[in-house]
N, C-alpha and C positions, 0 to 999 in steps of 0.2 A: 294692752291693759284696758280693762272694760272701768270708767268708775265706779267706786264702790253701792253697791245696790243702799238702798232706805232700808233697813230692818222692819219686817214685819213677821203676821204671823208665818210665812213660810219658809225665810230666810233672812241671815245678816250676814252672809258674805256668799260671792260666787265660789265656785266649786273649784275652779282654775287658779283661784290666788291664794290657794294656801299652800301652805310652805313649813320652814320647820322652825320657822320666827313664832310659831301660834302653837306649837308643842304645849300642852299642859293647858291649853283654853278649851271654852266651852265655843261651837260653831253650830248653826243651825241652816241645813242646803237642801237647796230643792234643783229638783229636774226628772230626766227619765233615765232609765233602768238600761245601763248600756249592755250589761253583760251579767251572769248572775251563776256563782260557782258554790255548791256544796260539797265541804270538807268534815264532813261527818259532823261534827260538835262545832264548828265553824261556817258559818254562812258570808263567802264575800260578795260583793254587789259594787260595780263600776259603775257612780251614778255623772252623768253627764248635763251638762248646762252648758249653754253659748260660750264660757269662757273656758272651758276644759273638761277634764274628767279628774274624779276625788274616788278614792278606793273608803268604803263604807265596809265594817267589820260587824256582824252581829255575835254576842257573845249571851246565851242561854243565861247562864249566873247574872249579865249586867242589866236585862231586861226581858222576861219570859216571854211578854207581849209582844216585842218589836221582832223575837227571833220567831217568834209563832206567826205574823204578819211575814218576816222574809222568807219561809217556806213554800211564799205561795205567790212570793213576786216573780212576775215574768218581764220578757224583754219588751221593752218601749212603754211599761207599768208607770205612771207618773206619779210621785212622793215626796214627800218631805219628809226630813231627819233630821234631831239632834243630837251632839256626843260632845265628847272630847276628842282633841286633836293627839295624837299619838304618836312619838317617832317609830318606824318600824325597824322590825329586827335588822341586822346587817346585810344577809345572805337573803331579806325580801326587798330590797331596794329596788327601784325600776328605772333605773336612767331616760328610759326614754319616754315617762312622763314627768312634767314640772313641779307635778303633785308627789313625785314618787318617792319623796323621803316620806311622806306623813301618809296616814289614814284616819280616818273617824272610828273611833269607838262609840255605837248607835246605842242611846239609851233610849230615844223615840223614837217613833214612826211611825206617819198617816199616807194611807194610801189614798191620793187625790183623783186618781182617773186609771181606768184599765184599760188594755189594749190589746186586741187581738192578734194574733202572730203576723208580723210581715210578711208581705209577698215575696223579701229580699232581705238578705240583709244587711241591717244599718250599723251593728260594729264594724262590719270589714271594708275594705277597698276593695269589693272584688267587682267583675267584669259585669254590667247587668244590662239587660236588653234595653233601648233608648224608650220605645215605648211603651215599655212598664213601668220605668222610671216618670216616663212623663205619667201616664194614667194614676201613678201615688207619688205626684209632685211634692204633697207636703212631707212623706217621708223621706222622700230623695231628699231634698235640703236638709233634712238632719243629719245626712254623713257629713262626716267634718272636712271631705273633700269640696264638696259642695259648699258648704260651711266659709273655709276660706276663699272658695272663689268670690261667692256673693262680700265677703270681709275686704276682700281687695278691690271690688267693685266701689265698697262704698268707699272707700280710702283717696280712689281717683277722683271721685267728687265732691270730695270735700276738700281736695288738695287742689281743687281747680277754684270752686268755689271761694276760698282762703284767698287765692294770691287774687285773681281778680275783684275781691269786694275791696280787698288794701292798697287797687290800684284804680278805685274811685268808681268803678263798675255799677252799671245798676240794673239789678235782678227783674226784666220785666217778661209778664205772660203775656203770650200772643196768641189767638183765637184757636181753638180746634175746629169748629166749624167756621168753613169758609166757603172761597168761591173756585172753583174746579178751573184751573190754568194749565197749561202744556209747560210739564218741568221733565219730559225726559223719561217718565215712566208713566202707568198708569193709576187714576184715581182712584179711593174707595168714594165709594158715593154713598148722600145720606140722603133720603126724600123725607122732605118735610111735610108736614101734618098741615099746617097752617095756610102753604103755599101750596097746593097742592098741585103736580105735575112740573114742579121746582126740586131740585137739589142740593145739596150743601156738599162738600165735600172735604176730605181729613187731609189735612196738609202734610205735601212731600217733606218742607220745611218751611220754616219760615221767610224764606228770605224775604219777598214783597213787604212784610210788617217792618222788620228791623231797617230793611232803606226806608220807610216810612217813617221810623222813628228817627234816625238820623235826619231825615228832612226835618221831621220837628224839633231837632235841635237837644238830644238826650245828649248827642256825643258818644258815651262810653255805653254799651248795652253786651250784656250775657244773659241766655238763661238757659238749663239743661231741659230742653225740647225734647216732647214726645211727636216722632215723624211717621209717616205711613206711605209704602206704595204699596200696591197689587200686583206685583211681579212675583215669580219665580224664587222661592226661597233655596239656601244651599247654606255650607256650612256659616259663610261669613254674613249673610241676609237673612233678614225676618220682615213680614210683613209690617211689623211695627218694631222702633228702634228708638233709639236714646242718642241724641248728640248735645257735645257742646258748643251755642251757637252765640258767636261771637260779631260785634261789630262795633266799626270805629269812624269816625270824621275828622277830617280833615288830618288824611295819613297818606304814606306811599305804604310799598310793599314792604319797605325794609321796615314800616312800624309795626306791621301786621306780624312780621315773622318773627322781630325780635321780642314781641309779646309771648308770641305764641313758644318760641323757644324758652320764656320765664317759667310759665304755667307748666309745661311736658317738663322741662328740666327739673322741674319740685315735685310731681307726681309722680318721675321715675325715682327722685332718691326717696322720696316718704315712702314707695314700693321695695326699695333697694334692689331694683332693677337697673344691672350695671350700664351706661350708653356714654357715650366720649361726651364730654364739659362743649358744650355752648362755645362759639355759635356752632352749627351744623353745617357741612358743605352743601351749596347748591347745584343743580346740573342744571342745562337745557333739557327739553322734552327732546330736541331733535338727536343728544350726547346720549341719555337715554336711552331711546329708540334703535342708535347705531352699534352701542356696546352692550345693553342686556335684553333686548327685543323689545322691551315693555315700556311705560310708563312708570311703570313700579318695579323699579331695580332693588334686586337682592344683592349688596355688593357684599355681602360677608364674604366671598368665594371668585375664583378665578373665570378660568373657563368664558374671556368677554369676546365676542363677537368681532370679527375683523371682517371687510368688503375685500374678495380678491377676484373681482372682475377684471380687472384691466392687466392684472396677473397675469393667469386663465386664456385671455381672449387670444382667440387665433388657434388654438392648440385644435388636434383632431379627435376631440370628443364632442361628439355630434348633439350631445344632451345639452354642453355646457355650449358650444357658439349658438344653437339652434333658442336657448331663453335670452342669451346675448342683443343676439339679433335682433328679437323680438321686443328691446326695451329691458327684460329684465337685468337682475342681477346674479350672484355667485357668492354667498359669501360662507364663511367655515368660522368655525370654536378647534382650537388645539385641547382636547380630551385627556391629554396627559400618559402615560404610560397605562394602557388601561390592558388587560389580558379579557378579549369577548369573541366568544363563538359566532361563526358564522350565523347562526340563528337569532344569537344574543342580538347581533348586528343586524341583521332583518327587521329583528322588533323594534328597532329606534323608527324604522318606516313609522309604524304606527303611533309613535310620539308625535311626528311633525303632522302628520294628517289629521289632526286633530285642528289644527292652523290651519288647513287648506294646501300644504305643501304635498309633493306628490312621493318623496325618496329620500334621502341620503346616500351621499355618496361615502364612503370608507376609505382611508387611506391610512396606512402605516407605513412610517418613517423608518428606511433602516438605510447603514450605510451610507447617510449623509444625501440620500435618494429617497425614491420611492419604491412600495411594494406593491404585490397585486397584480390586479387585471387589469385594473387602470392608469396603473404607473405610463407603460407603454404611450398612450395618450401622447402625454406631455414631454414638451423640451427641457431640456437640465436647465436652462437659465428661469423657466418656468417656476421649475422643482422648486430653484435655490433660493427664488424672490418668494415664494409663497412661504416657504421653510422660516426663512426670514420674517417675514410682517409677523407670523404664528409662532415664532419662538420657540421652534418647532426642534427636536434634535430626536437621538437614532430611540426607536422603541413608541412616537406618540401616536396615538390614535387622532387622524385630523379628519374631521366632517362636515363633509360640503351641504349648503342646498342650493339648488338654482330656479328659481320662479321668479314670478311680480316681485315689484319693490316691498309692495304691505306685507306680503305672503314671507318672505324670507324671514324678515326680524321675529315675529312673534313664533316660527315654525322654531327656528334656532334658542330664541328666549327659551321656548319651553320643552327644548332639548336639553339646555345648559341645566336648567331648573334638575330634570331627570336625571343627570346624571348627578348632580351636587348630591343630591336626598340619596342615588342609589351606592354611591361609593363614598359617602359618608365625606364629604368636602367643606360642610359647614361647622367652624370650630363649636365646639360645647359651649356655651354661657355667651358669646359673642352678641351681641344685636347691633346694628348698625343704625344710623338716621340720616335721609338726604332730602333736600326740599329738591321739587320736581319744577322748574317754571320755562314760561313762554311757548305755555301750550298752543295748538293750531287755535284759531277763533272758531274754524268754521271744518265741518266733514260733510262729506257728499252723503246723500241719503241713498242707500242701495236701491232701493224700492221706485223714489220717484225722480231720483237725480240730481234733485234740487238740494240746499244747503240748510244744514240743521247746525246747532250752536252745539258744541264739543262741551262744554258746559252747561252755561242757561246762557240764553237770552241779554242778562243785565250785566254780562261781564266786559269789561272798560274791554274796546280793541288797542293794537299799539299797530301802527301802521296805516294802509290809505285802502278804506273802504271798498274802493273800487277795483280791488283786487282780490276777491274771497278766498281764492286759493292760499295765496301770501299770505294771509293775514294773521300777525300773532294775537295773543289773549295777554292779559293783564293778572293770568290767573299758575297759582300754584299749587303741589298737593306736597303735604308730608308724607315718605312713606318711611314705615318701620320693617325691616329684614322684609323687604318685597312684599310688604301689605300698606295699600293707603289707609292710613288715619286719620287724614284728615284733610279737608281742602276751600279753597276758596279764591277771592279773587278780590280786585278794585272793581268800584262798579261806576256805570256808565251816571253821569250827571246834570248830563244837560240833554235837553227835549230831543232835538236837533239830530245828536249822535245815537240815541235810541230808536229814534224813526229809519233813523238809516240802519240799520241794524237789521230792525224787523223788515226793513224793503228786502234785503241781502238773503233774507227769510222766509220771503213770498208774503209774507204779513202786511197789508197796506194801511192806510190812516183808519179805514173805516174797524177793518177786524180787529186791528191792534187797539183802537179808542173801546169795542167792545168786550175785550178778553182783559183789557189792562188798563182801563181809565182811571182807575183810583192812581196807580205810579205815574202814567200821564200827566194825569191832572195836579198830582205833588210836585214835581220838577217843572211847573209853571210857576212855582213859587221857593225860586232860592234854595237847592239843592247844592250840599258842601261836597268836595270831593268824599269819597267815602270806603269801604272796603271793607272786609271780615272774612272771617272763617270756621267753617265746622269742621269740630273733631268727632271725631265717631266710638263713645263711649263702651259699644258693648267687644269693638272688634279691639281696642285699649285694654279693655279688661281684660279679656280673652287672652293676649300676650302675655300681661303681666303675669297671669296664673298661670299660664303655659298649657292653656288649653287649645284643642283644635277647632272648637264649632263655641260659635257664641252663645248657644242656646246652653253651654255651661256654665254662660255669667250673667244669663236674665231671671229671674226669679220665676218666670212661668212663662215659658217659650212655645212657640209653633212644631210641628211636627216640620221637615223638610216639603209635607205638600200641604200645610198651610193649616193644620186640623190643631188640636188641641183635643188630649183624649181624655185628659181630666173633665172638663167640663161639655164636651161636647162639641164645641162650637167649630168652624159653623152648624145653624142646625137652621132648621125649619120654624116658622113661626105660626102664630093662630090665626086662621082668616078673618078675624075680626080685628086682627092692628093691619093688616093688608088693605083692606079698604077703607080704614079712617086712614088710608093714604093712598086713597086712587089706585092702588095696586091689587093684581090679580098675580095668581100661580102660572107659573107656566110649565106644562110637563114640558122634563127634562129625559131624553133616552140614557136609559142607561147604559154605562161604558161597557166594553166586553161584548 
């Protein structure tokens, strides 16, 4: 329910809140022309406004003028009207509008702006190309799918914003132009005018400000952050994004999450988006990792991963002792009674190769054994221990992979994944929530060898430095049905344990004093234990509306390669702002 509009010349009530309480009043509404039906000596007109739709009647006898004007109203025509409110006949009632006991009988009407025919159209739900939609952005958001996405959007943040101002929070902005630091992705860059052959650059996030502000002693800090990388957009990424970014002093984990389960808990029921009551179960990243391949476990659904190496080992299939051997592992998902052709079963190959895994193996369980070509292989006590761990009985489809340790989980995760979505395994209306924690500290860099931070840099280690491999983080993610929402960590506090850090890093006194001297320099002066978290608003929204790509819940989103065809952008600039900033053109070959 929208509050009631100020009456003026074009309206005193929205369109959406009338009802058959205002039977026999006079109403005056305005909006655009949803729909527009001539019945001979009857003119109807579905006029629409943010808050709904109201069925407008013209009747010849009640006003020559205004039916003389709706002869020649068209679709997305914008107007104002006044009448009377009208109950309608019995046998025209519309259940499935809120307005549909009443209509307006129009005694005026101005027609305020004309419009020419859409490229699409905006009464219906139908299917429309993504970048035509994008290129007439503003009429796209007038569908009322659209409509409620962006409505649920802002419900999230105001439901965020509510509980945290009433829990003593305080709404601060932190810089957009900044100074260009290694967070994991890469930067947009801004060259400055002023400085010329300098840069400024648009922040991944805030974090360096908000431990800053905890150093200076705010304590409680939120603000919903505009962030930016230059990566690779796809359904759930955009070059620029929305978080809610959060941070607290002098907390552990368990404050950080029981906050954060306040906030999520009051934005799913202001959504009425069903999720089981607080608190939320936690997993390890390594409990994770071993039962749904990921970090970001979908647990609506079965199908978890089990290791049956030591099962397995010994037997005379050359594939499985030959990765044995070699270090790796063996592990299988019980499939369930699943009915797949030889082919069907070929194409799961190409699920796990997507992970880097090379096969699947297939096996169906029958008669309390094995089936196949590969039953042969193995020993019955083999059969019966694997049957066993996989819960396995006559009729299930059981699927092996055998590679590296990294290679298995994520090939299988997003085998599991495959089959959920293709045999329909995840209940209707179900969502689930689990905090993800004691992430690695630290992952090998494929490229140089060396050891990069599995998050940032600032995240508190739990463990003894001088074993990078071992090392846990202090850090946790929320995920909702197999999507992170949100994440964050305890951060490091003292000088001492961030030098060591960036040593583990490659990062020594002098680079890290000149990439990060501002956090340097503040943790020489009394830094409180500290921690926070971002949630990530547009892939929130997206849920709750039950869409697939978030660019359904930003109000003017990127193409998937980053363009924007409404306005252009990127485009090309004048070379006369190119040189009041030391810049020249550079041809570019074109692609193809």
């Amino acid at each position: 329910m929208i509050a009631p509009p100020r009456p003026n010349a074009y309206r005193d009530t929205w369109a959406g809140d009338l009802d058959a309480s205002r039977e026999g009043t006079e109403a005056r509404v305005a909006g655009w022309v949803n729909r527009r039906r001539d019945h001979g000596g009857l003119i109807f007109i579905d006029l629409r406004d943010r808050s709904g739709i109201v069925q407008l009647v013209f009747h010849p006898e009640t006003s020559a003028d205004a039916f003389a004007l709706a002869e020649r109203l068209r679709a997305e025509h914008v107007i104002s009207v006044a009448g009377r409110v009208e109950r309608r006949e019995e046998g025209n009632v519309n259940p499935a509008l809120p307005t549909g006991e009443i209509e307006i009988g129009v005694s005026a009407c101005d027609v305020l702006a004309h419009s020419e025919t859409p490229p699409f159209p905006i009464d219906e739900d139908t299917p429309v190309d993504e970048t035509l939609r994008l290129r007439y952005r503003w009429l796209d958001l007038r569908r009322r799918g659209m409509l409620d996405a962006m409505l649920a959007r802002a419900l999230v943040v105001r439901t965020m914003r509510d509980i945290l101002d009433a829990r003593d929070f305080v709404d601060i902005e932190t810089p957009i132009l900044t100074r260009s630091t290694p967070e994991g992705a890469r930067d947009f860059l801004v060259p400055s005018r002023a400085a010329q052959g300098s840069f400024y650059a648009l922040p991944q996030s805030p974090q360096l400000f908000k431990q800053l502000l905890m150093i200076a002693g705010y304590e409680r800090y939120y603000q919903i952050a505009r962030c930016f990388r230059d990566e690779d957009t796809r359904a759930d990424r955009q070059p620029e994004f929305t978080q809610l970014d959060v941070e607290m002093a002098f907390v552990s984990e368990d404050d950080v999450l029981e906050l954060m389960e306040a906030v999520m808990a009051a934005v799913f029921a202001a959504a009425d988006f069903p999720v089981a009551p607080t608190p939320w179960p936690r997993m390890h990243y390594d409990e994770a990792i071993a039962r749904f391949g990921f970090d970001r476990p979908d647990t609506r659904f079965g199908l978890e991963i089990r290791d049956v190496s030591e099962l397995v080992r010994g037997s005379d299939f050359r594939v499985f002792e030959g990765v044995l051997g070699s270090g790796g592992v063996v592990r299988a998902i019980n499939a369930g009674a699943r009915e797949m052709s030889r082919s069907e079963l070929e194409g799961l190959n190409d699920v796990v190769r997507v992970h880097g895994a090379r096969a699947v193996a297939p096996i169906v369980v029958g008669d309390g054994g094995w089936t196949g070509n590969l039953a042969k292989f193995f020993a019955a006590e083999q059969v019966a221990a694997v049957n066993e761990a996989l819960d396995a009985t006559d009729g299930d489809l059981l699927l092996f992979v055998a590679d590296e340790v990294d290679v298995t989980a994520p090939a299988l995760g997003g085998l599991r994944l495959h089959l959920g979505e293709r045999f329909g395994l995840i209940p209707e209306g179900r969502h689930d929530l689990v905090w993800i924690t004691d992430f690695p500290m630290f992952a090998r860099d494929e490229e140089s060898g060396g050891w990069t931070a599995l998050h940032h840099p600032f995240t508190a280690p739990r463990g003894d430095l001088s074993d990078p491999a071992g090392l846990r983080s202090r850090a946790y993610d929320l995920v909702l049905d197999g999507v992170e929402i949100g994440g964050g960590s305890i951060r490091i506090n003292t000088l001492d344990v961030q030098q060591a850090v960036f040593d583990v890093l490659g990062l020594g006194p002098d680079e890290a004093q000149a990439r990060f001297g501002h956090l340097l320099g503040a943790l020489r002066y009394g830094a409180p234990p500290h921690g926070g978290i971002a949630m990530g608003i547009d892939r929130i929204a997206a849920l709750i509306a039950g869409r697939e790509s978030i660019r359904d819940v930003i109000a003017f989103p990127k193409t998937a390669s980053g363009h924007d065809p409404m306005t252009g952008a990127p485009a090309t600039v004048e070379e006369q702002q190119l040189r009041e900033l030391a810049l020249r053109p550079v041809a570019v070959k074109a692609r193809g």
